[in-house]
C-alpha positions as CSV (number, residue, x, y, z in Angstrom):
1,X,8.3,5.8,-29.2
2,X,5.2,7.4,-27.8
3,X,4.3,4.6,-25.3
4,X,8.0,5.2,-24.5
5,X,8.0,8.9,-23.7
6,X,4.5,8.6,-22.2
7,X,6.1,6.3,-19.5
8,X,9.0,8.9,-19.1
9,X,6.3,11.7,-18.9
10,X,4.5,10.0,-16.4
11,X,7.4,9.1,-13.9
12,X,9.1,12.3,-14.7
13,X,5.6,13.6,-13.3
14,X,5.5,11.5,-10.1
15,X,9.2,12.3,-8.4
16,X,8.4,16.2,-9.6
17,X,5.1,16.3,-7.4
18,X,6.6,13.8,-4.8
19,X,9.6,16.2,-4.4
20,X,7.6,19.4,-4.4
21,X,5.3,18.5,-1.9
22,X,7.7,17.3,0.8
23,X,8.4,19.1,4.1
24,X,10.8,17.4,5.9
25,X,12.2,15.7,3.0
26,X,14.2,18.7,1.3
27,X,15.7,19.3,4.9
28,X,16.5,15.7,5.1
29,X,18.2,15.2,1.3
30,X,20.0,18.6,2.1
31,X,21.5,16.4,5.5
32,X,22.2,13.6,3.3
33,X,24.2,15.4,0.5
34,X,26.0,17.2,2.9
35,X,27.4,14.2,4.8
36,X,28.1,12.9,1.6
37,X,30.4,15.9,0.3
38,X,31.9,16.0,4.1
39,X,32.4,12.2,3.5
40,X,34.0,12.5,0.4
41,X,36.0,15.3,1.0
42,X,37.2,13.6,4.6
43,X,38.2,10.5,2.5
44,X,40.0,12.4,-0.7
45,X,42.0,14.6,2.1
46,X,43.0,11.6,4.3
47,X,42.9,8.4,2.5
48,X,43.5,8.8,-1.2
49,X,46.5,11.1,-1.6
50,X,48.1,11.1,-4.7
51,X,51.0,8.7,-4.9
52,X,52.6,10.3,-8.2
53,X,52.8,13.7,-7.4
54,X,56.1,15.1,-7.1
55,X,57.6,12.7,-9.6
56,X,58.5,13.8,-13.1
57,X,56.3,12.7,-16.4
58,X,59.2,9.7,-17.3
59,X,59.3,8.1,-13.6
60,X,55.3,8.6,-13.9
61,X,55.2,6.3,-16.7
62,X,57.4,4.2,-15.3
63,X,55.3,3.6,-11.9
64,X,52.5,3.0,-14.0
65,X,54.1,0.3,-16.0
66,X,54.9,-1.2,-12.7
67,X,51.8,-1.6,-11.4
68,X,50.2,-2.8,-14.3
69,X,52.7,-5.8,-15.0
70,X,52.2,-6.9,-11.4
């Protein structure tokens, strides 16, 4: 278990001091994460709308039972 959490320790270590010295890089992971919550927001709004909302809890089930069996 030592050897184990020694290893953890150690790269637990490197990304911390790789992290904390970068420059650039915060600004850049701060670009990337937000394109990636625009992204995902874009694709929830437009693409994945729910399809059993406005149906009640019985026709629900039944549209699930549906889909499964085919």
């Amino acid at each position: 278990m030592s050897k184990k959490a020694n290893a953890l320790v150690r790269v637990w270590r490197f990304y911390y001091e790789g992290f904390r010295a970068m420059t650039w890089g915060r600004t850049l992971w701060l670009i990337i994460l937000l394109k990636l919550a625009i992204m995902f927001l874009v694709l929830r709004i437009f693409f994945f709308q729910p399809a059993l909302s406005g149906l009640t809890e019985q026709e629900k089930q039944e549209a699930v039972g549906r889909e499964l069996l085919r």
